[in-house]
VOBA-1610 file (N, C-alpha, C; in pm, whole numbers, padded with zeros to 5 digits, always signed):
BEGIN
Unk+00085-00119+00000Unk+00000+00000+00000Unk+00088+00124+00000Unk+00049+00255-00055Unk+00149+00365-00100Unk+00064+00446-00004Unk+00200+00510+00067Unk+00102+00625+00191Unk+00177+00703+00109Unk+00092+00869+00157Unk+00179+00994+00110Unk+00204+01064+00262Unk+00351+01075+00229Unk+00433+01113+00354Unk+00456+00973+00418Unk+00462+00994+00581Unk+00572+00884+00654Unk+00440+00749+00648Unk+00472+00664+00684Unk+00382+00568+00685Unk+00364+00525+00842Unk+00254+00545+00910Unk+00178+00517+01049Unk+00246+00438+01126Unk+00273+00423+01185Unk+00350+00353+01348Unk+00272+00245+01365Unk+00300+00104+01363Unk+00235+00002+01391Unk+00174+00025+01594Unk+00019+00011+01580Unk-00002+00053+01713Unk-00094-00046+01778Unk-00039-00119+01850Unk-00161-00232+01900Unk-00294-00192+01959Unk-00407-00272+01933Unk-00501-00239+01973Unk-00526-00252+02068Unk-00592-00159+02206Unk-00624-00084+02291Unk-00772-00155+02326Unk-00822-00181+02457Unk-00958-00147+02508Unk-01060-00042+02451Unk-00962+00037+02478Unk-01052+00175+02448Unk-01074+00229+02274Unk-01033+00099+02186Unk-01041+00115+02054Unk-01137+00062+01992Unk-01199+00003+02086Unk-01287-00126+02060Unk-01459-00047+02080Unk-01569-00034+01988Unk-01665+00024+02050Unk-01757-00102+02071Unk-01839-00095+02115Unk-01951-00231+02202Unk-02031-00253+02064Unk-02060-00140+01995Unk-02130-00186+01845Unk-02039-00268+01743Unk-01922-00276+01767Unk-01854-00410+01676Unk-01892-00557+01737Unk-01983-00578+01846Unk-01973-00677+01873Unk-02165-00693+01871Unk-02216-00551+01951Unk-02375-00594+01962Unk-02449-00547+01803Unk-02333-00482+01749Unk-02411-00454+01592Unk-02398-00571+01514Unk-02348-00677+01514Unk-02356-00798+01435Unk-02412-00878+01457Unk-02448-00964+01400Unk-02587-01074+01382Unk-02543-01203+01467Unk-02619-01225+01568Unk-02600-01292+01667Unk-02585-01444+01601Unk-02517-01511+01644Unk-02463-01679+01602Unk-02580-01769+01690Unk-02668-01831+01629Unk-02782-01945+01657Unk-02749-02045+01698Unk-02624-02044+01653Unk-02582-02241+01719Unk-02479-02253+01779Unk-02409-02332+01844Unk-02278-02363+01881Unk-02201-02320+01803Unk-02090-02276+01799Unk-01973-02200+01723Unk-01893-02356+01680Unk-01842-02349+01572Unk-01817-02443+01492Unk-01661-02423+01512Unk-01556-02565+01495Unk-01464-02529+01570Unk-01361-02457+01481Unk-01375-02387+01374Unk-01339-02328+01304Unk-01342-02204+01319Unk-01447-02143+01412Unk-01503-02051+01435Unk-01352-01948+01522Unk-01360-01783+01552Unk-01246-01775+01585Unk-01336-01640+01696Unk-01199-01625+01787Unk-01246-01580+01935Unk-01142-01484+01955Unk-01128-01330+01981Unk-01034-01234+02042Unk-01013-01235+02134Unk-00900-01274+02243Unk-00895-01270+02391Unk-00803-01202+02417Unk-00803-01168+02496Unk-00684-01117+02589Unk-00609-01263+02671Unk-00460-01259+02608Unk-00380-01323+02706Unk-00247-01314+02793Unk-00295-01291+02923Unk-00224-01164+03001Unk-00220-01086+02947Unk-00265-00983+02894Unk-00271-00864+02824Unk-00217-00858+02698Unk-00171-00959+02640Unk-00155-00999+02480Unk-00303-01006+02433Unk-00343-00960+02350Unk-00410-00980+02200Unk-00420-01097+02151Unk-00492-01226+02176Unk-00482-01361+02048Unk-00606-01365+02008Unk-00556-01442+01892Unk-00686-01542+01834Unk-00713-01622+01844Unk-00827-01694+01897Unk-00888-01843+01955Unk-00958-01929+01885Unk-00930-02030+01860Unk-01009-02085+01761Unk-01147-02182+01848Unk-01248-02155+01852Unk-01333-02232+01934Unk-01298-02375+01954Unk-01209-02463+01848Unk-01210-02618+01907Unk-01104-02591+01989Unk-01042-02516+02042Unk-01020-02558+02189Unk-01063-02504+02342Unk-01205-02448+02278Unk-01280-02426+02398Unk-01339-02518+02448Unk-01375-02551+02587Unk-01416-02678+02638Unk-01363-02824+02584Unk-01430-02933+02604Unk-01378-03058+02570Unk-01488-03151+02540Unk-01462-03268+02500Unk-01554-03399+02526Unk-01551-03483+02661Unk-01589-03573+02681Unk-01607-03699+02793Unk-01507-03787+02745Unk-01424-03771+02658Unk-01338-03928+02605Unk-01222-03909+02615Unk-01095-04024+02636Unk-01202-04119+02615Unk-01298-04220+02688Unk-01423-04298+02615Unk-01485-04378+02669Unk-01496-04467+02599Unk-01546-04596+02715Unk-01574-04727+02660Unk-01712-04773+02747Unk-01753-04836+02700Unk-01868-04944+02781Unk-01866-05101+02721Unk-01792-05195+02788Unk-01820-05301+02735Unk-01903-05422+02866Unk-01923-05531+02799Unk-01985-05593+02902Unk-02042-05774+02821Unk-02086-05859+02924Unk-02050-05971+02857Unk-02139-06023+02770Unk-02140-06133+02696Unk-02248-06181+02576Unk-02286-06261+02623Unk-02220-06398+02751Unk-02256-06521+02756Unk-02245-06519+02905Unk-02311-06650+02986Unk-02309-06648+03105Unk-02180-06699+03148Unk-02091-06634+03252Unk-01967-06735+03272Unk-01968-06767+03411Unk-01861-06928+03406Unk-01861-07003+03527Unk-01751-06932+03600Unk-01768-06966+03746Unk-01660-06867+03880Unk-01699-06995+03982Unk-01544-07062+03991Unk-01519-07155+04058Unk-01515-07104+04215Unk-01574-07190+04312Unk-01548-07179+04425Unk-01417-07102+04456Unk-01446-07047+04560Unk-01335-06947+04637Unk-01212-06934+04566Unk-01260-06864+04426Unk-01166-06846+04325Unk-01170-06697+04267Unk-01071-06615+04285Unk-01080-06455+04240Unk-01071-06539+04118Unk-01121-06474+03996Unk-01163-06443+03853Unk-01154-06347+03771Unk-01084-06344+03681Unk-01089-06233+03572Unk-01232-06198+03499Unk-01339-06172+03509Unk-01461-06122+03443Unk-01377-06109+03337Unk-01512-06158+03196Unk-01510-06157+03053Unk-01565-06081+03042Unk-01551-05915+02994Unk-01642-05826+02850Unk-01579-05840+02760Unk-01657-05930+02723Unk-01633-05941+02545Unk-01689-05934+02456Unk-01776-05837+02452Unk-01863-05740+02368Unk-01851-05605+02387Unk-01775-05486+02336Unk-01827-05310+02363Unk-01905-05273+02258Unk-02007-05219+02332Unk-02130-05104+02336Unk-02073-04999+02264Unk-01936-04935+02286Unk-01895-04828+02237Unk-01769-04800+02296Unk-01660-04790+02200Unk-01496-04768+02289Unk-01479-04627+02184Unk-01484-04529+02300Unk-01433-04432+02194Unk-01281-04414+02210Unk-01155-04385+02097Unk-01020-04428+02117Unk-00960-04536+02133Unk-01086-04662+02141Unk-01000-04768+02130Unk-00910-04804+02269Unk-00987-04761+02340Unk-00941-04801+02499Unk-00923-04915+02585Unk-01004-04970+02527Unk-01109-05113+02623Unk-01033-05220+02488Unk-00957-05335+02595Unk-00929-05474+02503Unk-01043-05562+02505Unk-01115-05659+02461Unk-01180-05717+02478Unk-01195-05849+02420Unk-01048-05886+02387Unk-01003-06028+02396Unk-00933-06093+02502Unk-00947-06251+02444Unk-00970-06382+02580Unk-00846-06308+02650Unk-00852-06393+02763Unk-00738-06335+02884Unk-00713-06180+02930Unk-00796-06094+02869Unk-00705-05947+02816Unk-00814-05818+02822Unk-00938-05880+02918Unk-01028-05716+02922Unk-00984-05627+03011Unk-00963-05544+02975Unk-00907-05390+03026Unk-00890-05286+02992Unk-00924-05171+03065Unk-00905-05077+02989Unk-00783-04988+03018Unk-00692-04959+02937Unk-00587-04873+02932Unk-00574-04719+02920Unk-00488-04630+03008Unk-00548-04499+02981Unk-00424-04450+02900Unk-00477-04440+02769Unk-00387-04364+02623Unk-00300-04254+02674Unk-00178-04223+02596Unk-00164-04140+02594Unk-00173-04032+02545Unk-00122-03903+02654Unk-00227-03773+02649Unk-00304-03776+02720Unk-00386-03897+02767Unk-00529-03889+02851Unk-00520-03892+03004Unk-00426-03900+03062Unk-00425-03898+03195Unk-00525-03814+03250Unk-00581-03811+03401Unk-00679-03733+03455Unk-00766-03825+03551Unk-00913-03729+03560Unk-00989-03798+03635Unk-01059-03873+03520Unk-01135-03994+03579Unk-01212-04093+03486Unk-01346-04119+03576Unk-01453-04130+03567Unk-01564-04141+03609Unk-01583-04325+03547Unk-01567-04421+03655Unk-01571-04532+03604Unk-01671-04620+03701Unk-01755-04729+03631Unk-01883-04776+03701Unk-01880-04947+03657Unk-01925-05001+03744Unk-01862-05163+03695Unk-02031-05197+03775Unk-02077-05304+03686Unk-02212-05398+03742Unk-02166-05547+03722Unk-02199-05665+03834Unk-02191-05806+03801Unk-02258-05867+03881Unk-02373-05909+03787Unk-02480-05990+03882Unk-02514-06127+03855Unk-02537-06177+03956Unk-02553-06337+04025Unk-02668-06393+03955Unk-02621-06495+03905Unk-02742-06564+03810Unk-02763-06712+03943Unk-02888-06645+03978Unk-02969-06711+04062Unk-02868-06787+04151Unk-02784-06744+04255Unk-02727-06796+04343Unk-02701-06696+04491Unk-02709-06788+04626Unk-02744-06698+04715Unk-02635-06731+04839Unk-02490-06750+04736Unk-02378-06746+04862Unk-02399-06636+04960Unk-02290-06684+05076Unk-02337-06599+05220Unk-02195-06463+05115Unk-02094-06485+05020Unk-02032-06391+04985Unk-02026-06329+04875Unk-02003-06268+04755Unk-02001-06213+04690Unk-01913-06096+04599Unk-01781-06090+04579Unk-01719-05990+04608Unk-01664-05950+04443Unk-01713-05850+04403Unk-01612-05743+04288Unk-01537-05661+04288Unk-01428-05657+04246Unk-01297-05561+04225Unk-01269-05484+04134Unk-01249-05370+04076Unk-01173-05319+03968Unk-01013-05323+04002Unk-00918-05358+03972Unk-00815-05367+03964Unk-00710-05258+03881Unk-00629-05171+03950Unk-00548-05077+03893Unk-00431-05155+03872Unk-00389-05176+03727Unk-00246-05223+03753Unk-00136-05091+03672Unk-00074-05039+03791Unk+00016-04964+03770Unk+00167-04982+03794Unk+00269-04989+03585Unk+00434-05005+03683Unk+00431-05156+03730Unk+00311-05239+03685Unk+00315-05386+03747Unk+00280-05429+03855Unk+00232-05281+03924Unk+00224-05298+04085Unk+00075-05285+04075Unk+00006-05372+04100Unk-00152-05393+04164Unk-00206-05373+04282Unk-00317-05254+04253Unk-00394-05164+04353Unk-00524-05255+04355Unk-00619-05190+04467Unk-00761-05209+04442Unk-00787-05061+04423Unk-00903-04997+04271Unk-00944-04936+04204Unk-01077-04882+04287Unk-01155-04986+04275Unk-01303-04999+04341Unk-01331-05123+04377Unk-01444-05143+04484Unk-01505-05248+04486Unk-01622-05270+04490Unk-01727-05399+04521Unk-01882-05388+04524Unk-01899-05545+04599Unk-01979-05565+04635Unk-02030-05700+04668Unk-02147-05708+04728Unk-02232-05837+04716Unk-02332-05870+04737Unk-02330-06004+04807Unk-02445-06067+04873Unk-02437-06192+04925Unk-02589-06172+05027Unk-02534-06291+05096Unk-02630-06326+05170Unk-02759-06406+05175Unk-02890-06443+05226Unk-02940-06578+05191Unk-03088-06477+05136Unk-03097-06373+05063Unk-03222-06290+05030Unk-03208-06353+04853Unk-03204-06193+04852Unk-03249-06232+04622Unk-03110-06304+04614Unk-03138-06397+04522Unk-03051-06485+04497Unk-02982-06408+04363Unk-03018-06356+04319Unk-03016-06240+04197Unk-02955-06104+04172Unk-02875-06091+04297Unk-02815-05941+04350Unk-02716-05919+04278Unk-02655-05809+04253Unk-02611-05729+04200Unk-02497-05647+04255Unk-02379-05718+04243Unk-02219-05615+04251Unk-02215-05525+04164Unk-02254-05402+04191Unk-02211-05269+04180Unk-02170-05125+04204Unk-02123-05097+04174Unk-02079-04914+04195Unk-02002-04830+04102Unk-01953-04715+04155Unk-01898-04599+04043Unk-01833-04520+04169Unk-01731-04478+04067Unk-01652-04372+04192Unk-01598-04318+04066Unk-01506-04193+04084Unk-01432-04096+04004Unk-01295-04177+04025Unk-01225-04206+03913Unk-01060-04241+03951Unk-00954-04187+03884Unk-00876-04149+03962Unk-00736-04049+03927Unk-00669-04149+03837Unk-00626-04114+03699Unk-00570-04213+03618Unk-00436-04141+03572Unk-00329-04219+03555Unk-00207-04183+03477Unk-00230-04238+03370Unk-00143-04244+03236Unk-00137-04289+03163Unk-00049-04420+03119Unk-00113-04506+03112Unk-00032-04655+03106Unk-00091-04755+03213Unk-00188-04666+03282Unk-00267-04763+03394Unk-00350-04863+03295Unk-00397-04982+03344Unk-00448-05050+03293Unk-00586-05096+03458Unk-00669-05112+03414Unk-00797-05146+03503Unk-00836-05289+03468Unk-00880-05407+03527Unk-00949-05474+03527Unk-01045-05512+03615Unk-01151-05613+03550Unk-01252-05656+03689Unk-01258-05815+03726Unk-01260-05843+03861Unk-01251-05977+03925Unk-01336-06019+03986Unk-01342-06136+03990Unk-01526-06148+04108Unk-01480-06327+04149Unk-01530-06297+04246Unk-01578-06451+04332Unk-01655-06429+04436Unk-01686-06556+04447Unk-01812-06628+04604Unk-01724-06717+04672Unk-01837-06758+04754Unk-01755-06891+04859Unk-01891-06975+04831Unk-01956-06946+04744Unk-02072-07104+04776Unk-02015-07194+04702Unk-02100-07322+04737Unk-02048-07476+04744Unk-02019-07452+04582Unk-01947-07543+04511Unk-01985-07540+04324Unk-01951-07405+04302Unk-01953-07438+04160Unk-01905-07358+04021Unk-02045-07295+04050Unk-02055-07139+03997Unk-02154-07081+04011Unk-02140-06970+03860Unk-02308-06919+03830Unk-02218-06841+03685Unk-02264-06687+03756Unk-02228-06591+03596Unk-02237-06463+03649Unk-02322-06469+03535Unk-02471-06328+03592Unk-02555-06345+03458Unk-02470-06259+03349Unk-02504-06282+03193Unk-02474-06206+03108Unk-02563-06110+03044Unk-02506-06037+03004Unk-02620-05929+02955Unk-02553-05770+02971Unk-02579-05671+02856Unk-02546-05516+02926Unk-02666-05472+03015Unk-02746-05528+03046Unk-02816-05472+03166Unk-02789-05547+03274Unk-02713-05634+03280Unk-02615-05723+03421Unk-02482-05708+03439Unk-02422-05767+03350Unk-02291-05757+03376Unk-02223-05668+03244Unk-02129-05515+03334Unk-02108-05412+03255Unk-01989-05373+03302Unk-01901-05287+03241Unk-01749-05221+03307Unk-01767-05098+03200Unk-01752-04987+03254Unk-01765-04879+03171Unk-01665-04759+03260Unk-01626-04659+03138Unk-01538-04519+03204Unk-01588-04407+03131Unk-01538-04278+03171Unk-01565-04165+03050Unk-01470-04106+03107Unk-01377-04012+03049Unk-01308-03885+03108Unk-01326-03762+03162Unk-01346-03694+03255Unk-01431-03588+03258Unk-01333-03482+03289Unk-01447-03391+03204Unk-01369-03270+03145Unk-01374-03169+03310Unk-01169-03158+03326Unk-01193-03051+03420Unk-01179-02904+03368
//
């Protein structure tokens, strides 16, 4: 561009340059801002441009898997629970082959995880009952969460719960279950019985 005479002093823009009609004189946006979309902020008193996809976040990642078939749990025997069916793994989190259900936290994803585990008793009414989520971190094995049921009522009860869990990345989770009644006993199958699910939540 050709000025006549000196050419203007590069001058950053100011608060007080800004009038309220550049922002309430334009046509208001109807929907969620698309993440393409772009944002003026102040950072520490720098000037940027924001691009809306990195405002806020999603829930992921997540998984929900849970089992297809009824499985046997030998007397006073901890057990690896089978999900070997997911509902939905977003990222590819959740393994869900033989020997190998677990879910791993990717990297990048470290944080809190909002995680909920169900495993219920196909018609059996040991005096015990007990479920685990299992943290294995570094090789070193935590208890995650737990749940249990028992006693001589519904024969039909239901190990479950949910808690929030602090995750690093490279943790791996699994779930375990046993009784003490007499015999092989099964666990029902089904995603409305037996389930292991997480989401990430956005802090």
């Amino acid at each position: 561009m050709a000025y006549i005479g000196s050419k203007p002093a590069n001058k950053p823009v100011v608060a007080s340059d800004l009038d309220p009609t550049v922002i309430t004189g334009q046509t208001a946006l109807a929907v969620a801002p698309a993440d393409t979309d772009e944002f003026l902020i102040s950072d520490a008193g720098t000037l940027k441009r924001l691009d809306a996809s990195l405002i806020g976040g999603t829930n992921t990642p997540s998984f929900l898997a849970y089992q297809s078939s009824d499985q046997a749990l030998a007397a006073s025997t901890t057990t690896l629970v089978v999900f070997d069916t997911e509902e939905f793994d977003v990222d590819n989190v959740f393994t869900n082959t033989a020997s190998n259900y677990k879910f791993t936290v990717p990297s990048g994803e470290d944080g809190k995880y909002l995680m909920y585990v169900s495993v219920s008793k196909n018609n059996f009414s040991g005096s015990s009952f007990q479920v685990e989520v299992i943290r294995t971190r570094s090789t070193t094995e935590t208890l995650a969460m737990n749940a249990s049921a028992g006693g001589s009522g519904d024969s039909y009860e239901v190990a479950g719960n949910s808690r929030i869990v602090d995750c690093a990345v490279g943790d791996t989770y699994h779930v375990t279950a046993k009784h003490i009644d007499s015999g092989s006993r099964n666990i029902l199958s089904g995603i409305g019985s037996t389930f292991f699910g997480a989401y990430k939540i956005i802090e």
